[in-house]
VMD Tcl script that draws the C-alpha trace (Angstrom):
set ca {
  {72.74 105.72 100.74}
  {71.63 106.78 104.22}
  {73.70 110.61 105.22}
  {75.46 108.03 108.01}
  {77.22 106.28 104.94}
  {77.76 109.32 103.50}
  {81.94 110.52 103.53}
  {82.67 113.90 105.30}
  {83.59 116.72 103.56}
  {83.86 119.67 105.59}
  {84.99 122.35 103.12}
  {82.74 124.52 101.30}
  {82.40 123.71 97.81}
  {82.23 120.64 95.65}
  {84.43 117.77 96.80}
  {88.12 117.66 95.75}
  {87.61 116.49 91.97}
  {84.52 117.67 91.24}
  {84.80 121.53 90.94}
  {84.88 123.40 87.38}
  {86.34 126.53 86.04}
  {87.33 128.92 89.13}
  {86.24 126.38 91.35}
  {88.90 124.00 90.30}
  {91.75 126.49 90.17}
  {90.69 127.53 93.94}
  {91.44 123.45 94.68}
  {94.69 122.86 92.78}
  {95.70 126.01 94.59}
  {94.73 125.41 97.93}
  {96.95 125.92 100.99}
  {99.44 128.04 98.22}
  {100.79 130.91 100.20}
  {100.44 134.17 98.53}
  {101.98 136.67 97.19}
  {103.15 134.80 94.44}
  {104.44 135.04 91.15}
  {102.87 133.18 88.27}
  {106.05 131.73 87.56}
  {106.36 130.34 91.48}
  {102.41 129.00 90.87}
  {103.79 127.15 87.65}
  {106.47 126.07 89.48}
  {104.36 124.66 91.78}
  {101.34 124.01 90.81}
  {101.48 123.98 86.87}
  {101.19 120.56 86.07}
  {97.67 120.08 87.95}
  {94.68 119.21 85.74}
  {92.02 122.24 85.51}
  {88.50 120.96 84.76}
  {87.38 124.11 82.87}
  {84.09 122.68 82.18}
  {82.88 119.33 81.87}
  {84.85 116.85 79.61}
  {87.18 119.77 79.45}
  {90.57 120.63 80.81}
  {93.85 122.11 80.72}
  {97.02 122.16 82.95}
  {97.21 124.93 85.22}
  {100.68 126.08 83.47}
  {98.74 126.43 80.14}
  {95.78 128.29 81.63}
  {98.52 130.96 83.35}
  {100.50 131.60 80.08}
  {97.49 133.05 78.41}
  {97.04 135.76 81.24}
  {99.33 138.79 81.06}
  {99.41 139.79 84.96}
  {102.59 138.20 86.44}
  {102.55 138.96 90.38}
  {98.99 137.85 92.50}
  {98.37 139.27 95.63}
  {96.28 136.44 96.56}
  {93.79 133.43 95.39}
  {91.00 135.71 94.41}
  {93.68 137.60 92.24}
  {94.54 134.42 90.09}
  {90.97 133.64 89.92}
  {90.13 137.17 88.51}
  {92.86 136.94 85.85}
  {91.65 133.60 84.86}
  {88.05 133.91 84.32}
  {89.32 135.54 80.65}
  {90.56 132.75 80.22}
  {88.30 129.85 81.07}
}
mol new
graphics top color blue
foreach p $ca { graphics top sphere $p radius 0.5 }
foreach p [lrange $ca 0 end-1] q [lrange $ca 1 end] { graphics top cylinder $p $q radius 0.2 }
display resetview
């Protein structure tokens, strides 16, 4: 495939669907405005799949349960309190 048949992706990162670990909890939280509790980014958010490695995932919810901080001040917060976990 010639790079004129190939789709546009203008973010940086690996294309929607293709991210791992903090990576894929940056994409099933983009455009989230923050501060936020975890219960408003279960709410939310909590059903989304999280690819924590390949072949591997968990819901969002189930990945925020295990983590004992309960107020983020932003994305890089969640993504902090989750590399414990993943």
């Amino acid at each position: 495939m010639d790079a004129g048949n190939m789709p546009e992706y203008e973010k940086p990162g690996p294309p929607k669907g293709e991210a791992y670990g903090a990576a894929a909890v940056t994409q099933a939280l983009s455009g989230f405005d923050f501060p936020a509790s975890k219960q408003d980014l279960m709410n939310a958010r909590g059903d989304r799949e999280i690819e924590i490695e390949k072949g591997r995932s968990m819901k969002l919810r189930d990945l925020l349960q295990r983590v004992s901080k309960d107020n983020f001040d932003s994305m890089a917060d969640v993504v902090s309190a989750l590399r414990n976990v993943i």
